[in-house]
N, C-alpha and C positions, 0 to 999 in steps of 0.2 A: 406320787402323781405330780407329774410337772405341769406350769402352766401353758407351756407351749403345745400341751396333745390340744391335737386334731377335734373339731368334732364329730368324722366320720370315726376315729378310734374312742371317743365317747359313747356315741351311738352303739360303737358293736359292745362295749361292757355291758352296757346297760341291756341293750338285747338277750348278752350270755345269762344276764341273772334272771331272767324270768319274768320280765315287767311288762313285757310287750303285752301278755295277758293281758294285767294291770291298763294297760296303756289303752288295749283295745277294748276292753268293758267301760272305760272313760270314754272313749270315743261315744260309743254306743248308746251310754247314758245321754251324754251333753248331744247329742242327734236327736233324743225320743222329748226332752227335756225344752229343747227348742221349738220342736214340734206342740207341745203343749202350748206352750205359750202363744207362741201363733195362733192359735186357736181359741185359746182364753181371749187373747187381745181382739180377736176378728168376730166371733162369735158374745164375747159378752161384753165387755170394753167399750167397743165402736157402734152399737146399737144406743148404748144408754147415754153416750157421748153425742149421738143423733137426737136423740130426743128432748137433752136439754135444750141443743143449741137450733130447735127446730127442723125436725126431719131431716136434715142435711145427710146427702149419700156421700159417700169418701169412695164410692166402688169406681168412678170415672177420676178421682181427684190424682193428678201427677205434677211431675216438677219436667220441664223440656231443659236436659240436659246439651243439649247441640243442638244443629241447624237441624229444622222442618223438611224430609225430602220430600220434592212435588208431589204432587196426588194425594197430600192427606190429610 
């Protein structure tokens, strides 16, 4: 194996052996996985973090990344 291959001629070994499987049940995991956690963090997290620091809602709380356009 040289070090000059390609990484679309990497990609295609790696495809021929079978991992894309492999590859696409990782996807799927780390999708369901994040999904939890959102939900952990939004649901049990952010309640008890409200209550310490007195009722504080985080549901309006944002960062304004760029200009404000009129009307809002």
């Amino acid at each position: 194996r040289s070090n000059n291959m390609g990484m679309m001629q990497e990609f295609r070994e790696f495809a021929v052996k079978g991992n894309v499987v492999d590859l696409a049940v990782g996807v799927i995991i780390g999708g369901a996985f994040g999904k939890i956690v959102d939900s952990v963090v939004s649901d049990l997290i952010m309640p008890v973090v409200g209550l310490v620091f007195g009722k504080l809602d985080f549901s309006n709380l944002f960062v304004v990344l760029g200009p404000v356009p009129a009307g809002t």
